[in-house]
DRENPA-531904 format. One record per residue (C-alpha): residue in one letter; x, y, z. Coordinates in nm, 2 decimals. Layout:
BEGIN
> A;X;Y;Z
...
This chain:
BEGIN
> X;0.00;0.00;0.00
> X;0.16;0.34;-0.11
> X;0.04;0.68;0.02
> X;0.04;0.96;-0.25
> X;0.11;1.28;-0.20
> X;-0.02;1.50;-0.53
> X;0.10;1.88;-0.58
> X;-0.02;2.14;-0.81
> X;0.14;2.44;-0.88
> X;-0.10;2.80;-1.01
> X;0.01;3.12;-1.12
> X;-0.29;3.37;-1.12
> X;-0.51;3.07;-1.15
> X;-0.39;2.90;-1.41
> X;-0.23;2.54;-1.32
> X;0.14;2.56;-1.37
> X;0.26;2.17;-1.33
> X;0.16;1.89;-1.12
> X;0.39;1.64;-0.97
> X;0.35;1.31;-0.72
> X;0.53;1.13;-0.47
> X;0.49;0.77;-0.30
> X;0.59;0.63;-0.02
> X;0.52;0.31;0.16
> X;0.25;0.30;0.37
> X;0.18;0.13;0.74
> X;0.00;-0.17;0.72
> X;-0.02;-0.34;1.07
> X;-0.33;-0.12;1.22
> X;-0.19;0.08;1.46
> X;-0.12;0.50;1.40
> X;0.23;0.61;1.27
> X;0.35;0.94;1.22
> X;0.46;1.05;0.88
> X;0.69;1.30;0.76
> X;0.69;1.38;0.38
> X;0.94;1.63;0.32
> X;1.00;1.73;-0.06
> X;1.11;1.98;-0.27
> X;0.77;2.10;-0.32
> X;0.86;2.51;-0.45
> X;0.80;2.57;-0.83
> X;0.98;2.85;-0.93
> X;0.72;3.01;-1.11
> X;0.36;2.97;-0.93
> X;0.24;3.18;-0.64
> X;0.03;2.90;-0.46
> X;-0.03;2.56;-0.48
> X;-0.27;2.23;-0.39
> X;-0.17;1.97;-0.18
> X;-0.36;1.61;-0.18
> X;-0.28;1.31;-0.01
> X;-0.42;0.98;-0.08
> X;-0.34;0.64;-0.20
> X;-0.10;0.57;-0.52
> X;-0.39;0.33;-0.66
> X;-0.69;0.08;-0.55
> X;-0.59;-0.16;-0.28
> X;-0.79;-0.40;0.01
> X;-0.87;-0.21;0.32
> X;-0.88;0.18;0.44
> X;-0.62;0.40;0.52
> X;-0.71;0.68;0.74
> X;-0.51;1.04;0.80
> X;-0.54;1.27;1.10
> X;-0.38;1.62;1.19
> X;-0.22;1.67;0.86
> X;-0.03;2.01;0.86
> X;0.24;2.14;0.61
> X;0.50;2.34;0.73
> X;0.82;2.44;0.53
> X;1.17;2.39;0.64
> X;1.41;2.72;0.68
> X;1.72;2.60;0.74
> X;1.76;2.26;0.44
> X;2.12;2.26;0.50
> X;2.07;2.16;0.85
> X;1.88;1.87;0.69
> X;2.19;1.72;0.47
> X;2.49;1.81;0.78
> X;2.25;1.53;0.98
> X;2.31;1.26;0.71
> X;2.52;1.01;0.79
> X;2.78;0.83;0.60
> X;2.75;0.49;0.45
> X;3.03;0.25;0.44
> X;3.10;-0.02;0.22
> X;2.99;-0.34;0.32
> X;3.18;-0.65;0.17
> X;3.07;-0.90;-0.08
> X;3.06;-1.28;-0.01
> X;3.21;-1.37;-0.36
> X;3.35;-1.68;-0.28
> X;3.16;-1.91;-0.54
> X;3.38;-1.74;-0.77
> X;3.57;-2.00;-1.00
> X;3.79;-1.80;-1.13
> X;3.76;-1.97;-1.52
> X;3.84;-1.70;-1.80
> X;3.64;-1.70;-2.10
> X;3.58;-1.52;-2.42
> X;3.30;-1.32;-2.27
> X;3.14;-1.12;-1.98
> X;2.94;-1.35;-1.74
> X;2.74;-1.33;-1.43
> X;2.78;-1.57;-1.16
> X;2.62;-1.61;-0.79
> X;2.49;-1.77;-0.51
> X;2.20;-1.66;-0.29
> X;2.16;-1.31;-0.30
> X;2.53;-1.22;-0.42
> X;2.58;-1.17;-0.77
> X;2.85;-1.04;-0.97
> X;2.94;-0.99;-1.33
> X;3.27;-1.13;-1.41
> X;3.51;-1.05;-1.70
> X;3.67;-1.27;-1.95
> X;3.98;-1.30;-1.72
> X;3.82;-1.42;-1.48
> X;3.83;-1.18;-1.25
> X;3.52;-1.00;-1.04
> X;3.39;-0.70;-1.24
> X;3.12;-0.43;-1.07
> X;3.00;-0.23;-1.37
> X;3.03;0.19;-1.28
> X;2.89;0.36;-1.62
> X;2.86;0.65;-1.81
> X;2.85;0.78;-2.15
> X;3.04;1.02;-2.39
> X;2.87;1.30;-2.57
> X;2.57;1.24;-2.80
> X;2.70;1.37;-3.12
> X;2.95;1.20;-3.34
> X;3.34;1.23;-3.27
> X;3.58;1.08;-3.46
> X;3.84;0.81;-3.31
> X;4.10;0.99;-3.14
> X;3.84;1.24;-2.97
> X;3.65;0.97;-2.88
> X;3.92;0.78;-2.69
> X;4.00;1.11;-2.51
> X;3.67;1.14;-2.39
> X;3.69;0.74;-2.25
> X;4.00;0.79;-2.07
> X;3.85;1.10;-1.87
> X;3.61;0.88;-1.75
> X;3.87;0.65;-1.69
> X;4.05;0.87;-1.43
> X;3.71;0.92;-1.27
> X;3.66;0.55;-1.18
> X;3.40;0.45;-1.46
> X;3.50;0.15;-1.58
> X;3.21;0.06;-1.88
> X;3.00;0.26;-2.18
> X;2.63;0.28;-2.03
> X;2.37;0.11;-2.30
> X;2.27;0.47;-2.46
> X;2.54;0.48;-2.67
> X;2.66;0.32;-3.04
> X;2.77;-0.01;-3.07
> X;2.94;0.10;-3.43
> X;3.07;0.35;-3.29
> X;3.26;0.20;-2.93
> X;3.32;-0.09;-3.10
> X;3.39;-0.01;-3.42
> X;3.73;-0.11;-3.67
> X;3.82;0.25;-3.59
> X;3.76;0.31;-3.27
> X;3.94;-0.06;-3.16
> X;4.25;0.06;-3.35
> X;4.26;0.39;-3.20
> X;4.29;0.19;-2.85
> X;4.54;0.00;-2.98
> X;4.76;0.24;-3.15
> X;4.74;0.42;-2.77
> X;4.80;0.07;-2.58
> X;4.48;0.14;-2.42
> X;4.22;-0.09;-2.30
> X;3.88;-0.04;-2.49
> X;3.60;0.03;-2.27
> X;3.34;-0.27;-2.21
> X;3.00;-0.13;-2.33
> X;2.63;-0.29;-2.30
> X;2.38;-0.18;-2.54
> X;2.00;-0.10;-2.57
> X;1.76;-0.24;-2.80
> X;1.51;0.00;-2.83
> X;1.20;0.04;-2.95
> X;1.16;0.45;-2.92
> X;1.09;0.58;-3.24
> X;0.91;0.35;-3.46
> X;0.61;0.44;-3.37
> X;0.41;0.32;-3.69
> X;0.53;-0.04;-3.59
> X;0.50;-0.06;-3.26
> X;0.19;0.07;-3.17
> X;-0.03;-0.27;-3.30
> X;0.19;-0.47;-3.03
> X;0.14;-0.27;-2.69
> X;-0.06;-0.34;-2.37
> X;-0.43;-0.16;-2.37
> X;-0.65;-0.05;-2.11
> X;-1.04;-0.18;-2.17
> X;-1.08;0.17;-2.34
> X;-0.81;0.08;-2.59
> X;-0.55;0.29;-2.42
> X;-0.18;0.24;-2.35
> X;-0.03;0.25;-2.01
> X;0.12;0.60;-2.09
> X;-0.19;0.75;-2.26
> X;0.05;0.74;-2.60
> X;0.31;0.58;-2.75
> X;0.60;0.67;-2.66
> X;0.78;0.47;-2.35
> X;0.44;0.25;-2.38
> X;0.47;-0.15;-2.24
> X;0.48;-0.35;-2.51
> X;0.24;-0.71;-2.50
> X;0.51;-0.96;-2.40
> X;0.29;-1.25;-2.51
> X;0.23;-1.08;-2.87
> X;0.44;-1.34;-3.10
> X;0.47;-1.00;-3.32
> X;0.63;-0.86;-3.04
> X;0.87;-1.11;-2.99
> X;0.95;-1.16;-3.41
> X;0.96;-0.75;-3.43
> X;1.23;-0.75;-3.12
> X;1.44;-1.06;-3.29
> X;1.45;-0.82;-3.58
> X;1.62;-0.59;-3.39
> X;1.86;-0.76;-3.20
> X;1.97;-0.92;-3.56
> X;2.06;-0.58;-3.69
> X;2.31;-0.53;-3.36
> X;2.43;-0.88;-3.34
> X;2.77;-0.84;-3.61
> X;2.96;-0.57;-3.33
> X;2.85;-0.80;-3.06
> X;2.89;-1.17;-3.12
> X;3.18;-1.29;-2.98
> X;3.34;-0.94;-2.88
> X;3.53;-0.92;-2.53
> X;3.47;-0.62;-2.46
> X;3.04;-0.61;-2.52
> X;2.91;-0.70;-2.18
> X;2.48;-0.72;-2.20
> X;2.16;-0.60;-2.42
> X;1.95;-0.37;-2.21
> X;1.58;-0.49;-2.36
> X;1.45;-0.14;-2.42
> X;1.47;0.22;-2.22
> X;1.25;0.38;-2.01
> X;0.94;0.16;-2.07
> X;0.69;0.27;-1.84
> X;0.56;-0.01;-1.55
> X;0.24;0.26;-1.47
> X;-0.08;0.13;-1.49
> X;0.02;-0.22;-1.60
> X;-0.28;-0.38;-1.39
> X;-0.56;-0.25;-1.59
> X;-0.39;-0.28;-1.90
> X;-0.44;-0.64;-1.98
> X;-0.72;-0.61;-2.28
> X;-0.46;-0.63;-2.57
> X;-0.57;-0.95;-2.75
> X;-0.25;-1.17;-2.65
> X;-0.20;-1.03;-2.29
> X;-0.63;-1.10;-2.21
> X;-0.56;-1.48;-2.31
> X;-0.26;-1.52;-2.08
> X;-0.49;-1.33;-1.81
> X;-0.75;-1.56;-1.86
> X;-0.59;-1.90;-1.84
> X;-0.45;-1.69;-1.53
> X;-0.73;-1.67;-1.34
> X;-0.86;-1.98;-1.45
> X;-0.59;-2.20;-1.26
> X;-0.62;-1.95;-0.96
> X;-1.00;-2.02;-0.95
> X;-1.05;-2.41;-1.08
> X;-1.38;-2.38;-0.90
> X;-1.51;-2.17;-1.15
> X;-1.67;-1.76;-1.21
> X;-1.88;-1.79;-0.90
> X;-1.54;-1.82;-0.69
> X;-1.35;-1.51;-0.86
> X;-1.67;-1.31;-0.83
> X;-1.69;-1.37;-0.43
> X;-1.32;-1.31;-0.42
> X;-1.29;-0.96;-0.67
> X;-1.56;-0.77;-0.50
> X;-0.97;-0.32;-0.46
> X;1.05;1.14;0.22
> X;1.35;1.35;0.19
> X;1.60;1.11;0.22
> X;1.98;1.01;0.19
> X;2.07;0.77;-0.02
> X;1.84;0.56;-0.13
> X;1.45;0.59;0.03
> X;1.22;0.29;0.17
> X;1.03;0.30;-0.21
> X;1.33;0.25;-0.40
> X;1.46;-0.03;-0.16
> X;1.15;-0.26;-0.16
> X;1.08;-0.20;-0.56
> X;1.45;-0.31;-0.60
> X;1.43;-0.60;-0.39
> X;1.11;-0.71;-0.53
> X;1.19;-0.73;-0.87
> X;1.49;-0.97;-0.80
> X;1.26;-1.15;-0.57
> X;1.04;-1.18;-0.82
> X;1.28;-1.28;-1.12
> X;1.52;-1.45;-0.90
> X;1.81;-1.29;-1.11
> X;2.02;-1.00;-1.03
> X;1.94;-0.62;-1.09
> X;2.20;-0.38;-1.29
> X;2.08;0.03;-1.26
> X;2.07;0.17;-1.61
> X;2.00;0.46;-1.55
> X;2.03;0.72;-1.26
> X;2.16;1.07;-1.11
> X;2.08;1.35;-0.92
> X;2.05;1.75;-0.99
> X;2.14;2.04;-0.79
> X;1.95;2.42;-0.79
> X;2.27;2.62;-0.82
> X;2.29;2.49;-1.17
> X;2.17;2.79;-1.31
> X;1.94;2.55;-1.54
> X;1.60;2.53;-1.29
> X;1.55;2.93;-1.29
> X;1.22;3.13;-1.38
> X;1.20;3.11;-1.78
> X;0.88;3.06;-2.09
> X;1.11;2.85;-2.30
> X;1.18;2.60;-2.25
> X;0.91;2.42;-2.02
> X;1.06;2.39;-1.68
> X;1.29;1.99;-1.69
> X;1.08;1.74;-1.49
> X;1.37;1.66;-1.29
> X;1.34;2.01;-1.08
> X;1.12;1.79;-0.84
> X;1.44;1.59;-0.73
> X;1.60;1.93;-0.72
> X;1.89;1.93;-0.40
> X;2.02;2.27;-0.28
> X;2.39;2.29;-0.44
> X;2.62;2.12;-0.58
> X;2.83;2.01;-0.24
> X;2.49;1.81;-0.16
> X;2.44;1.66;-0.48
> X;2.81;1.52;-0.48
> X;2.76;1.37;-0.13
> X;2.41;1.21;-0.23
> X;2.60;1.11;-0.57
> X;2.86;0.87;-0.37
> X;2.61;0.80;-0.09
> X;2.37;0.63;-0.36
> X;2.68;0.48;-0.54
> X;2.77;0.26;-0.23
> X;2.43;0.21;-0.13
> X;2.40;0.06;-0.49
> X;2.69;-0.15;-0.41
> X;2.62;-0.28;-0.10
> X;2.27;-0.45;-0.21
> X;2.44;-0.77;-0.29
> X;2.27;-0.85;-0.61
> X;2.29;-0.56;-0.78
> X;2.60;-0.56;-1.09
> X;2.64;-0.18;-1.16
> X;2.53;0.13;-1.20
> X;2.51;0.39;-1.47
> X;2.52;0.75;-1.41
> X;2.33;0.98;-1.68
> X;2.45;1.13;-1.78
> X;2.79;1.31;-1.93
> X;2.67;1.65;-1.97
> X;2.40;1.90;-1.84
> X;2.09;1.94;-2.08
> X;2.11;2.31;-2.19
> X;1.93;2.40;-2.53
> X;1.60;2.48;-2.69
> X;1.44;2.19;-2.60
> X;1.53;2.05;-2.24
> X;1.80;2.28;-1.98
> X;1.87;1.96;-1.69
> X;2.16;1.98;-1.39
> X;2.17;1.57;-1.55
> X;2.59;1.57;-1.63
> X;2.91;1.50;-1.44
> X;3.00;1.81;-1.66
> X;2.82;2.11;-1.78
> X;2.63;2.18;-2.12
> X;3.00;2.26;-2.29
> X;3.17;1.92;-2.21
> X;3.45;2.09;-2.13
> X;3.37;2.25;-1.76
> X;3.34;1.95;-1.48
> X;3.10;2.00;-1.19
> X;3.45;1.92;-0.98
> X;3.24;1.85;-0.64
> X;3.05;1.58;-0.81
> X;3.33;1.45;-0.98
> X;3.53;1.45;-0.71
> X;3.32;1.26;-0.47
> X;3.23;1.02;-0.74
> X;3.54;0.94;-0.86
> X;3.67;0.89;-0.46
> X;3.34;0.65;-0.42
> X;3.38;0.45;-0.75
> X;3.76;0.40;-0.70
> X;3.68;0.27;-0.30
> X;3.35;0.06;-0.47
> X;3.58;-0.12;-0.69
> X;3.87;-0.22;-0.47
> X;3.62;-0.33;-0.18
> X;3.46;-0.57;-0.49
> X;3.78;-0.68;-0.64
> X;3.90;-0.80;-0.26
């Protein structure tokens, strides 16, 4: 059961933006006090609406008392009261040791850990190089500065002709560099005209996102699966075989919302079905009787249980594809018409001292949930055009200017993360 709290943000009336947070509820009866603090201040709107209530239909009531909102003065007093997290060591003694042509998982239990063709343990710490095309020797540049920051893989948004490329391989060679290992999405963004016959629908036809884009696709739709085959065919050349590919990433940013009620797509409602019949062998009269519906460091209670229940779940281990964390002395979250103020502004901390400290906090909290293989920080640069201006990069808008707090810290965390996993 997940409590939502719902802002909306006015300016003379007119509603500004809108933005939700969960959090877990209490479940075993008794009163609990809760404290939701958020970054709640649009910079633009002059008052707002606050709403609490539940994330979605559940079993059973959920009653709130002497709610009062109250806004904190001092939010640096908030961070100095954080504490530090240390690294806690791996059990990786079902290691074998065996090299291979290829990047592997192994585990046992809970502990799981990617391992490299030599053999040797290997925690993934991504990131990326700029979008646009550079040729070879710029390219390379840009690797080894990541390099020295304790990033030791390509996260999946980038190329696979271009990191692992005749060119690019040479250029590392002609240095006496190691190439980079890089995983790789798959995605379906973009072909819209093909993809929209093999998505999940709502009983009014919908998708789970009200549109296309980021939609769940029908995983039961043999189209689906043919369509996906296609794509990983295209990809497969640069892959197959190549030491220094580590894993597809099966799509980005799909969206898990509303995935409940979307189960009316022709091949998804057949599956559902034959569901519900083994759950209810007694027939429709037994499923009638049955079907009468904070602020905080590191990572929060939310993001801990939704992490631990999807390797519950699928009883394999969890890599984060994608994640980081912006600041509000960026420059980039300030009163403006164009562009449309980034949704990220909600996760908005302070300065950039308190993002670089939340940075390696979450780093080694990744790290010390045993199952987890990496993480991937996104991403290079800030966001800072026409479309979308986002405090997103380990360096600013011009590639050139490092945020050096955030690097710093980073770099300190990913180079302690990696030793503590190689030992």
């Amino acid at each position: 059961m997940q409590i939502c709290l719902r802002v909306k943000y006015f300016k003379g009336g007119k509603e500004l933006s809108k933005q939700s947070w969960e959090q877990i509820a209490p479940t075993n009866g008794a009163w609990k006090e809760l404290d939701i603090a958020r970054p709640i201040a649009y910079p633009e709107a002059d008052s707002m609406q606050i709403g609490l209530g539940l994330a979605s239909h559940t079993k059973g009531k959920l009653h709130f008392a002497k709610i009062a909102v109250s806004e904190i003065k001092d939010v640096q007093s908030v961070f100095r009261e954080i504490p530090e997290i240390g690294l806690e060591p791996r059990d990786l003694s079902f290691l074998t040791g065996k090299k291979s042509d290829r990047f592997r998982i192994e585990g046992r239990g809970d502990s799981w850990t990617l391992v490299a063709p030599d053999g040797t343990p290997f925690y993934s710490i991504g990131s990326m190089a700029p979008w646009d095309y550079m040729p070879p020797g710029k390219l390379v540049d840009f690797v080894e500065r990541l390099r020295a920051g304790g990033f030791n893989s390509i996260a999946a948004w980038m190329d696979l002709d271009q990191f692992l490329g005749k060119d690019f391989l040479e250029e590392f060679g002609r240095r006496k560099l190691p190439p980079m290992p890089i995983f790789h999405t798959i995605e379906t963004y973009g072909d819209e005209d093909r993809i929209k016959s093999l998505l999940l629908r709502d009983e009014n036809g919908a998708t789970n996102t009200g549109e296309i884009s980021h939609a769940f696709p029908d995983p039961f739709n043999p189209e689906f699966r043919k369509y996906y085959r296609e794509l990983v065919a295209k990809e497969l050349p640069l892959a197959k075989d190549n030491p220094h590919f580590i894993a597809w990433m099966q799509d980005s940013e799909l969206s898990h919302a509303n995935l409940h009620r979307c189960v009316f797509s022709k091949h998804a409602s057949a599956k559902f079905v034959e569901f519900l019949k083994g759950r209810y062998p007694e027939g429709i009269k037994k499923l009638n009787g049955k079907w009468a519906a904070n602020f905080a460091y590191g990572l929060d209670d939310e993001e801990r249980l939704f992490i631990a229940e999807l390797h519950k779940r699928s009883g394999r281990p969890v890599i984060i594809t994608e994640w980081s964390v912006p600041a509000e002395d960026s420059g980039l979250y300030e009163k403006r018409k164009s562009p449309k103020m980034d949704w990220s502004w909600a996760e908005l901390l302070p300065d950039q001292k308190i993002r670089a400290r939340q940075a390696a906090l979450v780093s080694r909290e990744f790290h010390n949930i045993p199952f987890i293989l990496g993480s991937h920080w996104f991403m290079f640069m800030d966001a800072d055009d026409k479309k979308r201006k986002a405090n997103r990069g380990l360096y600013k808008a011009d590639k050139k200017t490092p945020w050096t707090e955030l690097l710093d810290a980073l770099s300190k965390s990913n180079l302690e993360i990696l030793a503590s996993h190689h030992n």
